[in-house]
PAZAPA-4460 file (N, C-alpha, C; in steps of 0.05 Angstrom, whole numbers, plus 32768, in hexadecimal, padded with zeros to 4 digits):
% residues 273
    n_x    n_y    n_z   ca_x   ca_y   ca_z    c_x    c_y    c_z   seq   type   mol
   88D9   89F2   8804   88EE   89EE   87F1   88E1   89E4   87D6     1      X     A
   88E1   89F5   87C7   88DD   89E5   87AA   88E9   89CF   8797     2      X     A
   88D6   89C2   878C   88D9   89A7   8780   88EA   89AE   8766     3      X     A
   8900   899C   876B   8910   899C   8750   88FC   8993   8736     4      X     A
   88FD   899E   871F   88FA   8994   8702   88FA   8973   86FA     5      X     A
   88E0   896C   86FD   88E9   894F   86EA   88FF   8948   86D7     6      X     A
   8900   8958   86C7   8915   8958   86B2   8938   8960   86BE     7      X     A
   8935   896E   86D6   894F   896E   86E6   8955   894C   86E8     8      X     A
   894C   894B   86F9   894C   8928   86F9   8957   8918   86E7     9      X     A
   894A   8918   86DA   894A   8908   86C7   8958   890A   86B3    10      X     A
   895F   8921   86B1   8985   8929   869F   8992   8920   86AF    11      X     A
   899C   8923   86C7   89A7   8927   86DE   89B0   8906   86DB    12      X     A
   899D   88F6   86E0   89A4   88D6   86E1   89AA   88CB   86C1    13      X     A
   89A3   88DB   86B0   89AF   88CF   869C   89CB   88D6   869D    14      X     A
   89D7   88E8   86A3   89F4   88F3   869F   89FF   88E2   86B5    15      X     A
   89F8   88E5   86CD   8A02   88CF   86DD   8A06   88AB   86D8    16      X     A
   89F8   88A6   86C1   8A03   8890   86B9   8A17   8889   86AA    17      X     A
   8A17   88A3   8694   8A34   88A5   8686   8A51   88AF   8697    18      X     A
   8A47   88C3   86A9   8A5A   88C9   86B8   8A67   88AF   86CE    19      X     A
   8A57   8896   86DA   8A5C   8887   86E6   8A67   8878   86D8    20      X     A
   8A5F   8874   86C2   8A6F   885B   86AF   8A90   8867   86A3    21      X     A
   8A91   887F   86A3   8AA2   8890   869A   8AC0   888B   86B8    22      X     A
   8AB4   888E   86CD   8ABE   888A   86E5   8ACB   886C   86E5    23      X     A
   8AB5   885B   86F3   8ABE   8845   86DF   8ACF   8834   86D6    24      X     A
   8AD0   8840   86BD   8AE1   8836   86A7   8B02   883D   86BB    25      X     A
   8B03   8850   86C4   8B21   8854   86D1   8B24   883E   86E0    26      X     A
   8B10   8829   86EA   8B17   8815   8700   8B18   87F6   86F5    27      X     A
   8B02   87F9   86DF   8AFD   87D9   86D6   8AEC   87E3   86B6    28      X     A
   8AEE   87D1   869C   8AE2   87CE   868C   8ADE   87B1   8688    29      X     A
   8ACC   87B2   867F   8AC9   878B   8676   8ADC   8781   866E    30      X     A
   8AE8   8790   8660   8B03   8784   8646   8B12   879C   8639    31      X     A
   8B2C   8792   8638   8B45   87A8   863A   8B3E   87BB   860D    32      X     A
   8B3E   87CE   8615   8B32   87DB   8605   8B48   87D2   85E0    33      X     A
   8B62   87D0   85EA   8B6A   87CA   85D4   8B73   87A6   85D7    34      X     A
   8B5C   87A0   85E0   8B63   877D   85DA   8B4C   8778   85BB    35      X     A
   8B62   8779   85AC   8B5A   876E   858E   8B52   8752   858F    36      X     A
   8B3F   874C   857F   8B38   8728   8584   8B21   872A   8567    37      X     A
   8B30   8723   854A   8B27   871D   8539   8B16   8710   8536    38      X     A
   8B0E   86F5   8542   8B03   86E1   8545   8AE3   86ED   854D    39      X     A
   8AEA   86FE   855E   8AD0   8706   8568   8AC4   871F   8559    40      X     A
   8ACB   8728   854D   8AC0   8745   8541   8AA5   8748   8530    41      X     A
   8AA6   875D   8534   8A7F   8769   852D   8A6A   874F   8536    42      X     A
   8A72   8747   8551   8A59   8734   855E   8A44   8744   856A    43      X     A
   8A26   8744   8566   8A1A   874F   8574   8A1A   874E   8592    44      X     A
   8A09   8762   859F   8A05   875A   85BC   89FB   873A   85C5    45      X     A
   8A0D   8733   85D7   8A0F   8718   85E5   8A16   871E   8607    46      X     A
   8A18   8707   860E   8A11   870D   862D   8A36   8708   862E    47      X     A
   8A47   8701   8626   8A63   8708   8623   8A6B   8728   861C    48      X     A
   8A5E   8734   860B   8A5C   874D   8602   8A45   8757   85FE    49      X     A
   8A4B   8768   861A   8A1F   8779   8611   8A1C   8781   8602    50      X     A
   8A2F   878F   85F1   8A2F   87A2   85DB   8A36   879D   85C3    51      X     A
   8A43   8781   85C8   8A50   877D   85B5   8A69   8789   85A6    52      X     A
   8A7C   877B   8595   8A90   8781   858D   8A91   8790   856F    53      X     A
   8AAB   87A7   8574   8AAD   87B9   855F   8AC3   87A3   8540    54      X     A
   8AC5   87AD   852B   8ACE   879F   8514   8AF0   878C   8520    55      X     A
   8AF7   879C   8532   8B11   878E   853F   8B0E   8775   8552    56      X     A
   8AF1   8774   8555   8AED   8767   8573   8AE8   8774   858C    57      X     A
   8AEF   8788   858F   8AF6   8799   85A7   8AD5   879F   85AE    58      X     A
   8AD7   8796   85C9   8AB8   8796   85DC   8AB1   87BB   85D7    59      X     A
   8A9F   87B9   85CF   8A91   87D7   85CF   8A8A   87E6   85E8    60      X     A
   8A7D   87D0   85FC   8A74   87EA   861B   8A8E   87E8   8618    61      X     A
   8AA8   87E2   8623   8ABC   87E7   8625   8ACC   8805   8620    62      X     A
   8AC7   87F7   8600   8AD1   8810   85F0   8AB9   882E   85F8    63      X     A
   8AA1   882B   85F9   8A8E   8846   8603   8A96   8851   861E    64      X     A
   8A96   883B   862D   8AA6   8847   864F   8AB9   8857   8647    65      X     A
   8AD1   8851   8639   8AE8   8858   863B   8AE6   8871   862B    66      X     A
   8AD1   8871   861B   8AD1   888E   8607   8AC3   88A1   8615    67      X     A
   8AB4   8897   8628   8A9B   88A6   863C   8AB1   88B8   8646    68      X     A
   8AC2   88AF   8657   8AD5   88C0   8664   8AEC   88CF   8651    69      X     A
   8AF2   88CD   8644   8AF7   88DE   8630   8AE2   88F8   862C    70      X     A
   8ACE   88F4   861D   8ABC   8905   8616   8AAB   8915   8630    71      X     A
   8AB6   890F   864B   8AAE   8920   8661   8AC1   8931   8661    72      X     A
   8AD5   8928   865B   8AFC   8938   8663   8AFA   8945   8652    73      X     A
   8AF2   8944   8638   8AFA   895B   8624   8AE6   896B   8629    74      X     A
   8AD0   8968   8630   8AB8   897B   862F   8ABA   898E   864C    75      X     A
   8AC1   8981   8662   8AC6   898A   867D   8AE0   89A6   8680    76      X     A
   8AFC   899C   866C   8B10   89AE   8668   8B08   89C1   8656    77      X     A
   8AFA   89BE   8644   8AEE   89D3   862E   8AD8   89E2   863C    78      X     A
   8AC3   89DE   8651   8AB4   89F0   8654   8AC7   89FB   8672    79      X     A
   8AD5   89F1   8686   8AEC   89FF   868F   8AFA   8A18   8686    80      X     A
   8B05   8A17   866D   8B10   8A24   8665   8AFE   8A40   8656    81      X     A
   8AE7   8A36   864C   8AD2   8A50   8647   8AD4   8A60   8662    82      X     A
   8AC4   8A4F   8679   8AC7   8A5D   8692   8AD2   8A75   86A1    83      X     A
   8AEE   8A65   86A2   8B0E   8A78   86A6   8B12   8A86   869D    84      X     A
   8B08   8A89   8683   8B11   8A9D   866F   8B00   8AB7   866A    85      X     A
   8ADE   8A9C   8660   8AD0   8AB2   865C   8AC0   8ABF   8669    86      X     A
   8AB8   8ABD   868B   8AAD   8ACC   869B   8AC1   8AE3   86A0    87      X     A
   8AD6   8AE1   86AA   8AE9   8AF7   86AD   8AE4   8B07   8697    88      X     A
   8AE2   8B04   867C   8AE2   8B14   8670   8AC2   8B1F   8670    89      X     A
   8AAC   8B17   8671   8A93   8B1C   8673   8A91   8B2F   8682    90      X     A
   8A98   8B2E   86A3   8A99   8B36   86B3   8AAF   8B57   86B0    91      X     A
   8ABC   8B56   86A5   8AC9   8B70   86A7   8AC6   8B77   8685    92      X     A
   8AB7   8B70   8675   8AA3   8B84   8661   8A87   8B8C   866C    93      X     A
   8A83   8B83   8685   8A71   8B8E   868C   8A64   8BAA   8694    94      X     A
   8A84   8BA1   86A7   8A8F   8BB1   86B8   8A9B   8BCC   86AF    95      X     A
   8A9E   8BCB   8697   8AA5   8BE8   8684   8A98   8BE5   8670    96      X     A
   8A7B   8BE1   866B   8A69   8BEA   8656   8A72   8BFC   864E    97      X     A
   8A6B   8BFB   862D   8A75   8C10   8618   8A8F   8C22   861D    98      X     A
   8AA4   8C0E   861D   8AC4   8C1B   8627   8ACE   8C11   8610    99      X     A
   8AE7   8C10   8604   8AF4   8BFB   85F1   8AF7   8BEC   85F8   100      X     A
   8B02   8BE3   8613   8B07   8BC6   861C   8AEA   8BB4   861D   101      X     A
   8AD6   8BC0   8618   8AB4   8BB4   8619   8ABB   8BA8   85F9   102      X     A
   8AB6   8BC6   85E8   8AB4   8BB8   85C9   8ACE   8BA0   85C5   103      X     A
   8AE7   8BA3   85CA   8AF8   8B92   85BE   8AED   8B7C   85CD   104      X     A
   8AE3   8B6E   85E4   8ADB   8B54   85F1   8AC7   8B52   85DD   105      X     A
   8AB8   8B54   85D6   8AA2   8B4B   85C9   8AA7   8B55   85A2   106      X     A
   8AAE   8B63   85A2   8ABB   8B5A   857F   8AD2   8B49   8580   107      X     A
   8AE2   8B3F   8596   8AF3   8B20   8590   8AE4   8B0D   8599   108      X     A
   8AD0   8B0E   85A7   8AB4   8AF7   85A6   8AA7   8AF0   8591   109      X     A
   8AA4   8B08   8587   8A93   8B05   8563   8AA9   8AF7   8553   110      X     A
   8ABD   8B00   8557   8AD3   8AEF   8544   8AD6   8AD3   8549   111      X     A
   8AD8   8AC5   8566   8AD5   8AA9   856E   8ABD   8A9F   855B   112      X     A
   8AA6   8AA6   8562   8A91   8A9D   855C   8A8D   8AA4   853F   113      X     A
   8A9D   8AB3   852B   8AA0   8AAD   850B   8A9E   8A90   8506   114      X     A
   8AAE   8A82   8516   8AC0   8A6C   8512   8ABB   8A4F   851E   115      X     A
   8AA8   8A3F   8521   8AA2   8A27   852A   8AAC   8A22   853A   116      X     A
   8AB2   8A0C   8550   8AC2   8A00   855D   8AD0   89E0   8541   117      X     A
   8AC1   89DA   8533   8AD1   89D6   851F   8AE7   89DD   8506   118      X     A
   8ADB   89F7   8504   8AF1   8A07   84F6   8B0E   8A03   850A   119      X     A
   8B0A   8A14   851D   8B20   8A16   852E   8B2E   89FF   8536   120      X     A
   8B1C   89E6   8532   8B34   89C6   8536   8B48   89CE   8529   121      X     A
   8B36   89CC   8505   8B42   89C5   84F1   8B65   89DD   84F0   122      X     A
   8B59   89F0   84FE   8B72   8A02   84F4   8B89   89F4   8507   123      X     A
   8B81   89EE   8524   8B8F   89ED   8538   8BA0   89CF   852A   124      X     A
   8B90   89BB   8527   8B96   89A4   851E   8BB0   89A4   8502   125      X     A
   8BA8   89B8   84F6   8BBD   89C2   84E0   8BD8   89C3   84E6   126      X     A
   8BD3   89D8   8500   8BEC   89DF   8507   8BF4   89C7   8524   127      X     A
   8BE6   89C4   8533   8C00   89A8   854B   8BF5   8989   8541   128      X     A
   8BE0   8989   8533   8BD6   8969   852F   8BBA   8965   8545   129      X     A
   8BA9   8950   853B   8B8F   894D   8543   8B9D   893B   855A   130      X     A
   8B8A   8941   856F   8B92   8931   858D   8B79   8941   859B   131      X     A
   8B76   8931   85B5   8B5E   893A   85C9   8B65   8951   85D7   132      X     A
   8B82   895E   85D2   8B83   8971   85E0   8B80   8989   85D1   133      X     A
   8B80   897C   85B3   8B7B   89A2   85A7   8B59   89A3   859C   134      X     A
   8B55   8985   85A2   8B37   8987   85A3   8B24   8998   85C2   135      X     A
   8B2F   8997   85D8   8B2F   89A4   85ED   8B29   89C3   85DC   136      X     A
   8B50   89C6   85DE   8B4D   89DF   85D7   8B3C   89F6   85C2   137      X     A
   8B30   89E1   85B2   8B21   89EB   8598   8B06   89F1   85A8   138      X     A
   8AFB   89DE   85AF   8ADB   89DE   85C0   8ADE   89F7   85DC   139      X     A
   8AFA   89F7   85E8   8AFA   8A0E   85FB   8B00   8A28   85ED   140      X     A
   8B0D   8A26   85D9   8B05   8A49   85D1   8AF4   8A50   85CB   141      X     A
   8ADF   8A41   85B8   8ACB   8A41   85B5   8AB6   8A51   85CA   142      X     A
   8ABD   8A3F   85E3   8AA7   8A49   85FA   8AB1   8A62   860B   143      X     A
   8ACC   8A69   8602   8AD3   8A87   860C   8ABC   8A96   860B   144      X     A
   8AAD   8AA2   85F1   8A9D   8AB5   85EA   8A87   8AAD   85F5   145      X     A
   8A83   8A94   85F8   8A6B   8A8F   85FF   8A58   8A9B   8618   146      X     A
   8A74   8A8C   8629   8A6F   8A95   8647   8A71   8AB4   8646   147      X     A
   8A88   8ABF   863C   8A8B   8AD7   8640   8A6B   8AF1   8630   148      X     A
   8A64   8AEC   8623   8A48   8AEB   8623   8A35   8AEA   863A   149      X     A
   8A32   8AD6   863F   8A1A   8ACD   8651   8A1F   8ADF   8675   150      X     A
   8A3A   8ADB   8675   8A42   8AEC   868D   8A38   8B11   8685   151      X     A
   8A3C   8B15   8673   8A3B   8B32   866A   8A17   8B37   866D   152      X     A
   8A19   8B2E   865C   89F8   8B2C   865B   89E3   8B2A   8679   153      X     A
   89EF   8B18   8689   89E3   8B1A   86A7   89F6   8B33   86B5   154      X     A
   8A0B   8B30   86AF   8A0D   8B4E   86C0   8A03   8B65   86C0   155      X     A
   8A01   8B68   86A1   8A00   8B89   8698   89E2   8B8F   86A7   156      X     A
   89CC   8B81   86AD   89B3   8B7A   86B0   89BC   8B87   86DA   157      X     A
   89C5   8B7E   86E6   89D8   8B81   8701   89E3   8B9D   870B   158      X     A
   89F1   8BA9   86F1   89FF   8BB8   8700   89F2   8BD8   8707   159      X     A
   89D3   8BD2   86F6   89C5   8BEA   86F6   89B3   8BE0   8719   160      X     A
   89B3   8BD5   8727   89A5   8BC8   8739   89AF   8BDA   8756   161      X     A
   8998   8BDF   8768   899A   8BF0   8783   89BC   8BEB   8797   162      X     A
   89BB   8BC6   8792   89CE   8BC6   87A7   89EE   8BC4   8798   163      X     A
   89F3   8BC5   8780   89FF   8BCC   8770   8A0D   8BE4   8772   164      X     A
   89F3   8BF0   876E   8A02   8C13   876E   8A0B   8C18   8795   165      X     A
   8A00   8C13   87A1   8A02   8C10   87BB   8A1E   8C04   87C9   166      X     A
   8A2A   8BEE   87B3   8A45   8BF1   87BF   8A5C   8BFE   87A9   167      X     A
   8A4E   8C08   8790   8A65   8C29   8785   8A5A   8C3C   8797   168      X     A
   8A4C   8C3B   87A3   8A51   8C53   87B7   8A5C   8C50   87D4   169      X     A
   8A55   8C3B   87DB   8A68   8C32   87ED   8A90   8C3A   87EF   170      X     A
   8A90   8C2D   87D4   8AAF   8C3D   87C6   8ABA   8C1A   87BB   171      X     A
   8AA7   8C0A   87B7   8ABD   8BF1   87AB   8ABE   8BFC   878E   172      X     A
   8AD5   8BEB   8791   8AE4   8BE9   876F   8AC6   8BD8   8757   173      X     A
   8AC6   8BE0   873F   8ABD   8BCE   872C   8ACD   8BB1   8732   174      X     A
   8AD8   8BA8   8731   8AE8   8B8D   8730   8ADE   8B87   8753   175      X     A
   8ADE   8B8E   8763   8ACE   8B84   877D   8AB1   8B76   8775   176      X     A
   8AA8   8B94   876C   8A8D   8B8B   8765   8A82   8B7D   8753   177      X     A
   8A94   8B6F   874A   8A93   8B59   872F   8A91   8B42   8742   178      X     A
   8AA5   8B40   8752   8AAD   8B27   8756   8A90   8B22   8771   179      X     A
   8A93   8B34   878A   8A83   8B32   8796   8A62   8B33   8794   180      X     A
   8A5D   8B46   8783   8A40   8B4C   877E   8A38   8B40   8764   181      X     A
   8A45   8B44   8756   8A35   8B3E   872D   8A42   8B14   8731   182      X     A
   8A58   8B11   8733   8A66   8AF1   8728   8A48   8AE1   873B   183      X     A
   8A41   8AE3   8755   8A2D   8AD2   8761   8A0D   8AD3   8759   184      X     A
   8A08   8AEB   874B   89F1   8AED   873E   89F3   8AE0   8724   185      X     A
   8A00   8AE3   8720   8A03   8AD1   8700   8A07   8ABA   86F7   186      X     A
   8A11   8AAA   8713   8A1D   8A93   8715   8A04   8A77   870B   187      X     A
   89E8   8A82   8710   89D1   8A73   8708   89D5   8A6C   86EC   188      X     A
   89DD   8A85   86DB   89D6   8A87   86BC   89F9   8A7A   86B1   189      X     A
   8A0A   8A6E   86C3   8A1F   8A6F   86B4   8A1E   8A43   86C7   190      X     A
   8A0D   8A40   86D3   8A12   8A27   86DB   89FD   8A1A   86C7   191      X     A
   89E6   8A22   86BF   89D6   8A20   86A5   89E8   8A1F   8683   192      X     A
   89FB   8A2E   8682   8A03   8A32   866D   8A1A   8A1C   8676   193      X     A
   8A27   8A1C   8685   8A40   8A0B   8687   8A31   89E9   8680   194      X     A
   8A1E   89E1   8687   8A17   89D0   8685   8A06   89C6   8666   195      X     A
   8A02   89DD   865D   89F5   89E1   8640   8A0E   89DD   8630   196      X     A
   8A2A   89ED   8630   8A3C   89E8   8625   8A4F   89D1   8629   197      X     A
   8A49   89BF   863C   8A4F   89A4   864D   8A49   8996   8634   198      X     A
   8A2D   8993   8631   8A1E   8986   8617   8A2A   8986   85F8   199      X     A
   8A31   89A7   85FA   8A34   89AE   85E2   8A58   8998   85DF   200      X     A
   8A61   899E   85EE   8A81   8993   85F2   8A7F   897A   85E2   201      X     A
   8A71   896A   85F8   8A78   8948   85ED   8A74   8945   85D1   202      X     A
   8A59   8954   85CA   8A4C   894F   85AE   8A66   895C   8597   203      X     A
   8A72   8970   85A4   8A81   8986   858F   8AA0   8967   858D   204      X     A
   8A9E   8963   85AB   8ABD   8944   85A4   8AAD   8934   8593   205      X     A
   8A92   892C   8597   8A92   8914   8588   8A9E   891C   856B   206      X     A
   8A89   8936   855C   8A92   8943   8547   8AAD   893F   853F   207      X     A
   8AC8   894C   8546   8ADB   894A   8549   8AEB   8934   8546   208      X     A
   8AE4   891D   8558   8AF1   8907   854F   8AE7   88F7   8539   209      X     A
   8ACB   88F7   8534   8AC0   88F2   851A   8AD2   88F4   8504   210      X     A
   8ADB   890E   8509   8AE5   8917   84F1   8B0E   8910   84EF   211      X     A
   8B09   8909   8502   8B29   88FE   8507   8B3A   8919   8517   212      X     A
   8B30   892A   8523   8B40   893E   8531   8B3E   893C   854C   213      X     A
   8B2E   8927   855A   8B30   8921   8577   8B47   8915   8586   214      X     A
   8B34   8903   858C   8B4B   88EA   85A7   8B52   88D7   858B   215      X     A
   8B73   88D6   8587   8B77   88C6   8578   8B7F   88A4   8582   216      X     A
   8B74   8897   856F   8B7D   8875   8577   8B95   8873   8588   217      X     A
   8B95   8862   859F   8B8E   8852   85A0   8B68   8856   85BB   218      X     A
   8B71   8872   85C4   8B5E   887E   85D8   8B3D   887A   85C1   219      X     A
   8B29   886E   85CD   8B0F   886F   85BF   8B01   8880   85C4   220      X     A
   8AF8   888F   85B0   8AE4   88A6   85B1   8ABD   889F   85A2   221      X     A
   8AB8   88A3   85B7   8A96   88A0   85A5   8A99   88AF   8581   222      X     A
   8AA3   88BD   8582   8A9C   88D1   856E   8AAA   88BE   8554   223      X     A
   8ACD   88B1   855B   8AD3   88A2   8550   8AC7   888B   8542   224      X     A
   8ABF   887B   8559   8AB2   885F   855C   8A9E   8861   853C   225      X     A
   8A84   8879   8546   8A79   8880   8532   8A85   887E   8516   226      X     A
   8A97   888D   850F   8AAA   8890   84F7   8AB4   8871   84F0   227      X     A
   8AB6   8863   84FE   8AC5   884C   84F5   8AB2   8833   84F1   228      X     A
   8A90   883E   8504   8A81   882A   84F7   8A70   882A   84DD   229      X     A
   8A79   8842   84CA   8A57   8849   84BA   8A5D   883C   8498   230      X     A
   8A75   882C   849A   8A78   881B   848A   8A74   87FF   8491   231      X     A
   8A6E   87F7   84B0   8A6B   87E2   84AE   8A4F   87DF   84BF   232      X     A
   8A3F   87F6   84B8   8A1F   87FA   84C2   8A15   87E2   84B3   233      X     A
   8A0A   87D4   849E   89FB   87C5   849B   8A03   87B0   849B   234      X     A
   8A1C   87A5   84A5   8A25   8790   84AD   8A1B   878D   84CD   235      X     A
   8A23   8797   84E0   8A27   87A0   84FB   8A1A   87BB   8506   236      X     A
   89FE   87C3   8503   89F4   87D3   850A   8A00   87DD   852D   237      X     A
   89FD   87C7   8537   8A05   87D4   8553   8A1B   87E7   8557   238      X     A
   8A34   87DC   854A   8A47   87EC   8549   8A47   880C   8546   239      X     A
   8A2D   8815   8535   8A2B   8832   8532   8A0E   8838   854B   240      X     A
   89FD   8826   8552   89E2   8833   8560   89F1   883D   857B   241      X     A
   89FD   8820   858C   8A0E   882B   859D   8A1A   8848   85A8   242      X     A
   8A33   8847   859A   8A3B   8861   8598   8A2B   8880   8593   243      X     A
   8A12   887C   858A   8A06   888B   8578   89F3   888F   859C   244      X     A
   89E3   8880   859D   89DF   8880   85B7   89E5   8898   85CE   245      X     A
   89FB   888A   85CF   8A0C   8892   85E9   8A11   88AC   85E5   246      X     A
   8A19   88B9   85CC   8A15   88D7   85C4   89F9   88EB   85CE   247      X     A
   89EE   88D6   85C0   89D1   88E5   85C3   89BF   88ED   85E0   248      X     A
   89C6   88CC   85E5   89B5   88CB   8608   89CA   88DE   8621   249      X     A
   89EB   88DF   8625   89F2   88F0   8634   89F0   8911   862A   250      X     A
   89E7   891D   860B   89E6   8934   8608   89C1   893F   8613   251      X     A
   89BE   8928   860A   899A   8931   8611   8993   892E   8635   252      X     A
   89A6   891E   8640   89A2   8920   8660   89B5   8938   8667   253      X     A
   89C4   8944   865F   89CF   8967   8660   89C5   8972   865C   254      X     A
   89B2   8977   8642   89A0   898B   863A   897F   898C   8650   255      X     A
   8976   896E   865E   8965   896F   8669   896E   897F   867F   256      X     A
   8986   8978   868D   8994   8984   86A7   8994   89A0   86AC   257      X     A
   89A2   89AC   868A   89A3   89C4   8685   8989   89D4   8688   258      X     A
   8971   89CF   8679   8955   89D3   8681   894D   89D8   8690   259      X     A
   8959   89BB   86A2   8945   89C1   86BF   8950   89D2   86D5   260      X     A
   896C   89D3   86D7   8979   89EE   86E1   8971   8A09   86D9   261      X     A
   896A   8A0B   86BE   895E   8A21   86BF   8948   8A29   86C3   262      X     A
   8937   8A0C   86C3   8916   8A1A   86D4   891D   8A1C   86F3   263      X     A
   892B   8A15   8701   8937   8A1B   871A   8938   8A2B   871B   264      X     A
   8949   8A33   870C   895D   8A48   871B   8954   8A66   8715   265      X     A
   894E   8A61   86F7   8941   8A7E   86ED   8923   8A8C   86FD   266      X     A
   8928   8A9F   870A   8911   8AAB   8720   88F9   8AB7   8707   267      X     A
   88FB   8AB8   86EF   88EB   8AC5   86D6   88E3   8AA6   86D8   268      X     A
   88EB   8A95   86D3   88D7   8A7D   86C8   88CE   8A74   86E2   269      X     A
   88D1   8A79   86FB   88C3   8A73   8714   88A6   8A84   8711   270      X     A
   88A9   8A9D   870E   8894   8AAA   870D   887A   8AA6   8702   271      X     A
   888C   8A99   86E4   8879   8A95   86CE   886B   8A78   86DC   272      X     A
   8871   8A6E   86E8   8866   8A50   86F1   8852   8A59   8708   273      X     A
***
């Protein structure tokens, strides 16, 4: 049996710490996220407050737990929704190379991807109002094309293959042979990408609420937190390293994860080793 990736690891346990604290937070926080307490505000870390308190008072691990799980949920429903959407479609442009139904999947892919996952807040936000759910929705259309891509791309590579042609001759349908033969071959390159766009998620909410189109008050968002400390950075540095932090260290333990799944999994970079 071969040895997992150092770097598996060790993404692996960094995300598991955000993800545990994220968990968590549903059972117990130090201190109730909207208990305001003037008295106490912008204190550094103390053994009352590890983290210390934001310009309201409000205990910061607190407030990070509570945004941790947030920023799993938006990122978890948003690459969901690529998924659902965009393998099915990957999978049957594959499946009819160079047909119209091929070109139109992938010239409305090119059109997603004109367009940011911030563009697309801002429009969405235009029209129902900024909230975590059209932040969802912005970051998941986004990853429609994505996935739907990545699925195409490992199929098309598939369907020229011995045992392939072996069950069109047999007499299955294309849509059999998607699901049975091409969706489990591909499944390596799309648990690699799901987890790459996992990363991309949280970072794309923090973005988002930064900008005021996320999780609106009274719900705390890292991305927020950020936004609300960088006026009172040289007063209260912690207030922004914190948050800033917590962004960085759970995207870089996804991206290690992501990595190391794909020195796994990919049989080309086995070789090369």
């Amino acid at each position: 049996m071969r040895r997992l990736p150092g770097q598996l690891w060790l993404g692996a346990a960094v995300t598991a710490v955000f993800v545990a604290a994220a968990l968590l937070s549903f059972l117990w926080v130090p201190y109730a996220i909207d208990g305001i307490a003037i008295a106490n505000r912008l204190k550094p870390p103390t053994m009352a407050h590890w983290l210390g308190t934001d310009q309201f008072g409000r205990d910061i691990l607190s407030m990070l737990m509570v945004g941790a799980r947030v920023s799993i949920a938006v990122a978890v429903v948003a690459v969901g929704i690529g998924i659902l959407l965009g393998v099915p479609l990957g999978l049957w442009a594959a499946a009819h190379r160079g047909a119209w139904l091929d070109e139109l999947i992938m010239r409305g892919n090119d059109l997603i991807f004109a367009f940011p996952s911030l563009v697309i807040a801002i429009l969405i936000t235009a029209v129902f109002g900024p909230s975590a759910f059209n932040a969802i929705l912005a970051i998941g259309i986004f990853n429609i094309p994505v996935f739907a891509r990545v699925t195409r791309g490992g199929a098309l590579s598939l369907w020229t293959l011995d045992y392939v042609l072996a069950a069109r001759v047999a007499g299955k349908g294309r849509l059999r042979i998607s699901v049975e033969h091409i969706l489990p071959n591909v499944a390596n390159l799309l648990i690699v990408q799901g987890t790459i766009q996992f990363s991309l998620g949280i970072l794309a909410e923090a973005g988002l609420s930064y900008v005021g189109l996320g999780a609106q008050p009274p719900t705390p968002s890292w991305g927020r937190m950020l936004a609300e400390s960088q006026t009172l950075i040289s007063l209260a540095p912690h207030i922004a390293i914190f948050p800033g932090l917590a962004i960085v260290l759970t995207v870089l333990g996804l991206n290690l994860m992501g990595d190391g799944l794909r020195d796994h999994l990919d049989p080309r970079l086995r070789r090369l080793r």
